[in-house]
DRENMI-916684 format. One record per residue (C-alpha): chain; residue in one letter; z negated, y, x. Coordinates in steps of 0.1 Angstrom, whole numbers, padded with zeros to 4 digits. Each point is the difference from the previous one (the first is absolute). Layout:
BEGIN
<atom unit="A" code="A" up="Z" north="Y" east="X"/>
...
END
This chain:
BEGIN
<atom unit="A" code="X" up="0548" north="1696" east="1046"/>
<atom unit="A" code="X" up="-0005" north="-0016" east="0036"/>
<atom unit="A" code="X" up="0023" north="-0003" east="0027"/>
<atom unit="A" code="X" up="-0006" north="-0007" east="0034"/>
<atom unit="A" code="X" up="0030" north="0019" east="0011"/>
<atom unit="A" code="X" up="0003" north="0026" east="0025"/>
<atom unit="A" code="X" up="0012" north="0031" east="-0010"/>
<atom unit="A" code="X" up="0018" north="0029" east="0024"/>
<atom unit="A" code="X" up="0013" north="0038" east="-0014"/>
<atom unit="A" code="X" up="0028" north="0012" east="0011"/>
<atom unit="A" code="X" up="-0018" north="0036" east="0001"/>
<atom unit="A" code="X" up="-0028" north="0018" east="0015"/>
<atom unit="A" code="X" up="-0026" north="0010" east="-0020"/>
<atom unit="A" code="X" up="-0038" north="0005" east="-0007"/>
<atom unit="A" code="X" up="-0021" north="-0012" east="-0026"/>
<atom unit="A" code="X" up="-0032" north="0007" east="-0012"/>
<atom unit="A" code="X" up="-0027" north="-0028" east="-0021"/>
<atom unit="A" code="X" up="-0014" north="0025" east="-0030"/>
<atom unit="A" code="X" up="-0021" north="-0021" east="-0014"/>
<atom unit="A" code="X" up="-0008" north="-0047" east="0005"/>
<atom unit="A" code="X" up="-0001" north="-0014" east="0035"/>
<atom unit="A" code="X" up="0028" north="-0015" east="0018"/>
<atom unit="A" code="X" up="0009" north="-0020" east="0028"/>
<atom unit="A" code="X" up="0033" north="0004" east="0021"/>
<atom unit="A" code="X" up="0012" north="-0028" east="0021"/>
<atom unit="A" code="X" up="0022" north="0001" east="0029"/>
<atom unit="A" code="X" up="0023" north="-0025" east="0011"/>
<atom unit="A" code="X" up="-0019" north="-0010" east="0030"/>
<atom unit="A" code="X" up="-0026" north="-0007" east="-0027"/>
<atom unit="A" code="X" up="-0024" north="0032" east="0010"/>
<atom unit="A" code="X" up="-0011" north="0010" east="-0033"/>
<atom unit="A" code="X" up="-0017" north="0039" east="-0006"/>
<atom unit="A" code="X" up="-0022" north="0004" east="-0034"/>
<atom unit="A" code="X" up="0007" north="0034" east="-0017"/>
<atom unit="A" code="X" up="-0025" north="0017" east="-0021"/>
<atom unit="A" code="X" up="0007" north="0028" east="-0022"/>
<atom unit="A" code="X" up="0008" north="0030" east="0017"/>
<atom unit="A" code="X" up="0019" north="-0015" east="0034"/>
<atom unit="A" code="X" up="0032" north="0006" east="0010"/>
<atom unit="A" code="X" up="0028" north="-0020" east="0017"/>
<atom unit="A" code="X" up="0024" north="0010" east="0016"/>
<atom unit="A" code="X" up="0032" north="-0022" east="0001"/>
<atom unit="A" code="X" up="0029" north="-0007" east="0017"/>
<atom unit="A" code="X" up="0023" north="-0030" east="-0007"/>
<atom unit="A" code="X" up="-0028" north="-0024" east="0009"/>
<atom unit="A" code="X" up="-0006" north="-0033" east="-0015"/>
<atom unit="A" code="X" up="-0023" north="-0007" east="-0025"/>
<atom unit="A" code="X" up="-0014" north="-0009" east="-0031"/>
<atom unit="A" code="X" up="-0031" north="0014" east="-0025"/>
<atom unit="A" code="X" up="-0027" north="-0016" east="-0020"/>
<atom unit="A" code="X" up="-0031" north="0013" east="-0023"/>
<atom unit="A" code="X" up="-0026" north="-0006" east="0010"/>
<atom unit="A" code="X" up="-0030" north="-0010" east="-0023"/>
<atom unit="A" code="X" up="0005" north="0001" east="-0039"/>
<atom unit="A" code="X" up="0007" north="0041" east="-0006"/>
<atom unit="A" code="X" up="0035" north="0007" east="-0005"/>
<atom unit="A" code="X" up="0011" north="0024" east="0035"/>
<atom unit="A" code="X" up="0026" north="0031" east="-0005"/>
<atom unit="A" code="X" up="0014" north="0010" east="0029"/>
<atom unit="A" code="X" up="0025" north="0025" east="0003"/>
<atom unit="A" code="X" up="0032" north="0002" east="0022"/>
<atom unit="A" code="X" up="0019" north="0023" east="0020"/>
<atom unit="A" code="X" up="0035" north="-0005" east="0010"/>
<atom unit="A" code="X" up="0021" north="0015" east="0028"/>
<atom unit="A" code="X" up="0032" north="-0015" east="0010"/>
<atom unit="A" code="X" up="0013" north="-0013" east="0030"/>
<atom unit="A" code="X" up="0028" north="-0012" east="0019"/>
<atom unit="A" code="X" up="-0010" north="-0030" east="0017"/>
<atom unit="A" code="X" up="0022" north="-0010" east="0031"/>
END
């Protein structure tokens, strides 16, 4: 499935890519390519993933709520 859609958590959180390569792109269309082993930490920002190349990616996800204002 492809969407072109934005996508913005209501948490804060980290995640970490196990195993594929990823990219993460920002609304102001910044994009940072994740390999396996980096970590990101989010906050509530806008964004949205991809794979990158033709090996399925795992990434694994950390949640901590939040009370956004």
């Amino acid at each position: 499935m492809t969407t072109n859609r934005l996508s913005q958590d209501r948490h804060d959180g980290f995640r970490v890519l196990l195993s594929g390569n990823m990219a993460l792109e920002l609304d102001d269309g910044a994009e940072v390519l994740l390999s396996p082993g980096d970590v990101l930490v989010e906050n509530g920002t806008r964004h949205r993933w991809r794979v990158v190349g033709d090996v399925p990616a795992t990434l694994a996800s950390f949640l901590i709520g939040a009370h956004r204002r």
